[in-house]
N, C-alpha and C positions, 0 to 999 in steps of 0.2 A: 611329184612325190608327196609334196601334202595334203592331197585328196584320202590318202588313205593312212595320212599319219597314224603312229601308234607308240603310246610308250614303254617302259618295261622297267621291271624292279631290275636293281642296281648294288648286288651286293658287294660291289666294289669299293661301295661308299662305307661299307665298314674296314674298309685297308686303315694302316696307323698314319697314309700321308692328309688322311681326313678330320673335319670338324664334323659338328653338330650344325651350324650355321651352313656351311657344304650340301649336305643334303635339304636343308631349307630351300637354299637358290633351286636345286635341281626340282622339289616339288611344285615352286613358283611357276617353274615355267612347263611343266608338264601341267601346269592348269591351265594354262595359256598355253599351251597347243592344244588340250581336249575341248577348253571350251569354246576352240573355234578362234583365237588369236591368230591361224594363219589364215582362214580364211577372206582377209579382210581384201588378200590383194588377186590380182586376176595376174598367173603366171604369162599369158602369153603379152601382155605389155609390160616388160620385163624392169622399165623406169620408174611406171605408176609402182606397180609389185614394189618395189622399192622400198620407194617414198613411202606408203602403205603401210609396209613391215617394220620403216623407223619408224613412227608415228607410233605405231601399235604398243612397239616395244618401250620406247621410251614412256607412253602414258601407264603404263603398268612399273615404270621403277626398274625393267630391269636390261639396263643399260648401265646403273650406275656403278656396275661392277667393272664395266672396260672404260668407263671415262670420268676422268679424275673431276672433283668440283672444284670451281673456280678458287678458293682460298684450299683447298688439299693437297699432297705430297703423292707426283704420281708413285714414287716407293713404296706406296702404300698400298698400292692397288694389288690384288691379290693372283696371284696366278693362276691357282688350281681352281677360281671361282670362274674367272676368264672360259679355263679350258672346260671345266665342268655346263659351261654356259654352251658352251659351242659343242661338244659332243652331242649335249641332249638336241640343239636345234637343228644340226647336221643328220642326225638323226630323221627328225621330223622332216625336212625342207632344207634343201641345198642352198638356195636362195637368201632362206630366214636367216643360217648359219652367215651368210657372205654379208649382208645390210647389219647383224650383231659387230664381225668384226672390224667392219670398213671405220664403224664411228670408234672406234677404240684405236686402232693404226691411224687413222686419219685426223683424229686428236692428242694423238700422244706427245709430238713433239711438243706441240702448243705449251701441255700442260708441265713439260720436262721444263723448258725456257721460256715461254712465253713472258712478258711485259705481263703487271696486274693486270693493265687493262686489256690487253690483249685476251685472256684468261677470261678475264666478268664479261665479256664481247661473248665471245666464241663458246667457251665449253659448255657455260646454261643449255642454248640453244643444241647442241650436239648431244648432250645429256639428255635431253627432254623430246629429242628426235624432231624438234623443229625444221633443225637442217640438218644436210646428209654430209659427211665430211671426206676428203682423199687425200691421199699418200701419193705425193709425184715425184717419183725420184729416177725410176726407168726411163734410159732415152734408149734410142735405135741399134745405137753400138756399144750404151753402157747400160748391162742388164747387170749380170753377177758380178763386171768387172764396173763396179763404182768409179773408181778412179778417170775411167774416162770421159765423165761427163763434160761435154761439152756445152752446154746451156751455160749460158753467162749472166751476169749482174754487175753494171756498172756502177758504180755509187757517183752521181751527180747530185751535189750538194748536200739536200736533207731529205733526199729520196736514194732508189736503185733503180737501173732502169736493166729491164729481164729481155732476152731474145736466144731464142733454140725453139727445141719442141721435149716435150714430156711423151713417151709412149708406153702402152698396156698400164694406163694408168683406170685404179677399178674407182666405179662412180665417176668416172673422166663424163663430162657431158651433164650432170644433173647435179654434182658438188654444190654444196652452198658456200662454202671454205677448202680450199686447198693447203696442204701443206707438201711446200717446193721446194727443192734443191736447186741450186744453181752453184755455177765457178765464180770466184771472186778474186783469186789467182794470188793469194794470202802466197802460196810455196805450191809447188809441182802437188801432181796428186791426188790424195783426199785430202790433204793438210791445207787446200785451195778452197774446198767447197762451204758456201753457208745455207742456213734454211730460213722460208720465209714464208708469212702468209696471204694468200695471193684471194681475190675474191672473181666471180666470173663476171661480174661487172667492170671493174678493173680496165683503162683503156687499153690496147693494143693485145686482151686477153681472146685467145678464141680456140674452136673446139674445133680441130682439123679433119679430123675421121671419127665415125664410130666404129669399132673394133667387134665383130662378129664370131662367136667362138662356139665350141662343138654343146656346152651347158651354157645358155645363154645366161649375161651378167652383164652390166653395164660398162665398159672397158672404150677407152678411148685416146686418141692423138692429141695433143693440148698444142697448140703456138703461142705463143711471146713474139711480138711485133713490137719493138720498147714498149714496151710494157713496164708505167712507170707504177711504184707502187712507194708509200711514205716511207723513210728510214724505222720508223718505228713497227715495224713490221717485218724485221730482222727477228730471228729466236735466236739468242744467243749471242754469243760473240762472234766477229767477222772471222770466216775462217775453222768455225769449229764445227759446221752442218754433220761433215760425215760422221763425227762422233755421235751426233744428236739423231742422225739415223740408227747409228747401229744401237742405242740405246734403246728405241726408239722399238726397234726390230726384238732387240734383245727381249722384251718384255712381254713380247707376242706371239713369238717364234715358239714356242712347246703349244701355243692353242694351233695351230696349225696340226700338228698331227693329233692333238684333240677331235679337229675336224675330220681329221682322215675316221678316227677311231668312231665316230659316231656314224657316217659309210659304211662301215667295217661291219658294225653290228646289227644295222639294219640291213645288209646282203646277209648275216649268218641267221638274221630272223626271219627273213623270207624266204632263203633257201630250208631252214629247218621244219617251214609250215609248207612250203612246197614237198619237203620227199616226203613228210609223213602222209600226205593228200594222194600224192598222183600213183596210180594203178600202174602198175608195167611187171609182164610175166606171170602173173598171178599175186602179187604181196604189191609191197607200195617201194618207192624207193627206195625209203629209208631202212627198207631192209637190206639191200646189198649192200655189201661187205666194201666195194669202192666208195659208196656217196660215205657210207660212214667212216672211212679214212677220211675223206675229203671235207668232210665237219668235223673230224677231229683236229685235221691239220688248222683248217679257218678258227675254230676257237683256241686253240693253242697259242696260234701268232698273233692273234686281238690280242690278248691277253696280256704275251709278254711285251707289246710294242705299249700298251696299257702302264705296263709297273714304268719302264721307262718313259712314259710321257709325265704321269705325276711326280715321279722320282725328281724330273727335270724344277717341275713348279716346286714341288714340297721344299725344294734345294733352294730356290729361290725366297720363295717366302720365308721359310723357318730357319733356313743357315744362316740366310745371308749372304749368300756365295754368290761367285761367278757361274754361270750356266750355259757357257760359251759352248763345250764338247758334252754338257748333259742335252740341252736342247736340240743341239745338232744331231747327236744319236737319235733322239727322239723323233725327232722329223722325218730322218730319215727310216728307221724302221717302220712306224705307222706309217708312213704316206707310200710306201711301198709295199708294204704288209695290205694295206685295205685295197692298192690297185689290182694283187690275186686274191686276195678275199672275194670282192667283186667279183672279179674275173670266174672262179668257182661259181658262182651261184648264178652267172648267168649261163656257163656252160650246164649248168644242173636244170634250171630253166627249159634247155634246147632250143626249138624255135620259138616259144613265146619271149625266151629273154632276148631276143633283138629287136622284138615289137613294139613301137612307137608307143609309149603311156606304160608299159610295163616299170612297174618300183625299181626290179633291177637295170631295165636298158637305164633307167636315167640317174643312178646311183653309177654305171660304165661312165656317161660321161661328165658327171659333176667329178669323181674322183680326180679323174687323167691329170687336170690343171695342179693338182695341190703336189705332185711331183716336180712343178715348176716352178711356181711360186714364191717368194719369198726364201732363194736361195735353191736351187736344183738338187736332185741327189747325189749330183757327179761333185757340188759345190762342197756340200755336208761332209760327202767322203772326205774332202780336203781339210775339212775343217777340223774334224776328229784326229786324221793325222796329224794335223800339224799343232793339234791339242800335244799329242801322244809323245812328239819328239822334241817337247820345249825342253832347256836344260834343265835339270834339275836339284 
């Protein structure tokens, strides 16, 4: 996809959920994809690519919008700056968008609980893209349903000693820090689980599978063999992880369909330079009366999954509120919204949109996963409802 990146005015940046400082970050990095910032990494080694794109990103500063500095308050970390960061790179490079978020989810807890020193250790380096950071909290049988984690942590003395496995964990295999969940059996539950920071050095640490997926990404099987790790290396209080997840999640969860929405816009840009181009019947596409329903519909639904994605941030940053049932909406409409957006532009495509290297075949398969991720669609529905029916 970012061979032929491209980027595009944004007059969405004059909406009331925006700053002046807002459209700053999006020009940043729209100079850093023109002048060749993603070129630095080669997609088909998809680790180096990586490694590569943190590097890149962190030596230009902008990283330091998803990861807190080491004496900072991650409550402070901005939301609509987050998601603004990852539409435009979603946009550009599916890839750039996923190595942007992993160091912000993969540091976040740190920065929620983290120990000082834990903090002056870790987030420098994560900020500055020295090292790549992950989020392990999926195991085999506990994806959406947290509670069932089974991965364990013993506390033996003035250590903990870890043994399970971590699965579809993203940057699983090339991590320089991990941030881990485990049971520690506090009470049934999630009210059991703590978090902790786990290094790939670490003895009994090791990397079980690499995980192969349809948009290729680093994604991988983790084991804990006692895996002993110091007590100081605990975030938080014993017992308090899943909180520290969901917080964790909470502050990330609207750049998710951030992501979708920058998919979204780059299938409505290609399909829009595709019909006005291609000849059929005597006129060009874009003259029949179907494709232009059919960009009607695709900018319509960008659009309003759009107000609800920033509605979600703006909510966050400037209220002050809980964003529990705004993010969830959010998520769910964009990440569902950009999977027929897509979907449209490669049927408009025909047979070039299935063609290996074509923008839209690989915008079909970067999207798919963000329907899954970080809470399903089937997950959100619940969540909105059970928003909908608290007492009141």
């Amino acid at each position: 996809m970012s061979s032929s990146a491209k980027t595009i005015s944004r007059d969405w940046l004059d909406w009331p959920f925006f700053e002046p400082r807002h459209r700053a970050i999006c020009d940043a990095l729209d100079r850093f994809v023109t002048q060749g910032g993603l070129q630095v990494a080669d997609h088909r080694d998809v680790d180096s690519a990586c490694r590569k794109l943190v590097r890149a990103l962190g030596a230009e500063g902008l990283l330091d919008c998803a990861v807190a500095a080491p004496d900072g308050d991650v409550a402070s970390i901005d939301s609509r700056s987050i998601c603004l960061s990852r539409e435009t790179l979603a946009y550009a490079d599916g890839l750039a968008d996923f190595a942007f978020a992993m160091q912000g989810l993969g540091s976040g807890a740190i920065a929620l609980a983290g120990s000082a020193e834990l903090r002056q250790a870790v987030l420098p380096k994560v900020r500055s893209g020295e090292w790549l950071a992950a989020f392990a909290l999926s195991e085999q049988e506990a994806g959406s349903d947290v509670a069932a984690m089974s991965c364990t942590a013993r506390e033996d003395g003035g250590s903990y000693v870890l043994n399970g496995e971590k699965t579809w964990i993203s940057n699983g295999g090339i991590a320089d820090v991990y941030t881990l969940f485990a049971r520690t059996g506090e009470a049934p539950g999630a009210r059991g689980i703590s978090a902790f920071v786990v290094f790939p050095d670490d003895p009994g640490f090791s990397v079980a599978d690499r995980i192969d997926i349809i948009a290729p990404h680093p994604l991988a099987t983790l084991r804990l063999d006692n895996c002993r790790i110091p007590g100081s290396r605990r975030l938080g209080a014993s017992g308090g992880g899943f909180k520290i997840a969901m917080q964790t999640l909470d502050i990330f969860r609207a750049s998710v369909a951030a992501a979708a929405l920058g998919f979204a816009r780059r299938a409505l840009e290609e399909a829009r330079v595709h019909a006005q181009t291609r000849r059929m019947f005597g006129a060009t596409l874009s003259d029949l009366q179907l494709t232009q329903a059919a960009l009607g519909d695709m900018m319509t639904e960008t659009d309003a999954a759009a107000l609800l994605t920033y509605r979600a941030a703006w909510r966050r940053d400037v209220q002050k509120l809980p964003t529990t049932r705004e993010a969830a909406m959010a998520k769910l409409a964009a990440t569902e919204t950009a999977q027929r957006v897509v979907d449209r532009a490669v049927q408009m495509f025909g047979g070039r949109g299935v063609r290996k290297g074509e923008i839209v075949e690989s915008l079909y398969r970067e999207v798919r996963a963000l329907r899954i991720y970080e809470g399903a669609t089937e997950v959100q529905k619940l969540i909105v409802a059970r928003e909908l029916l608290k007492p009141r």
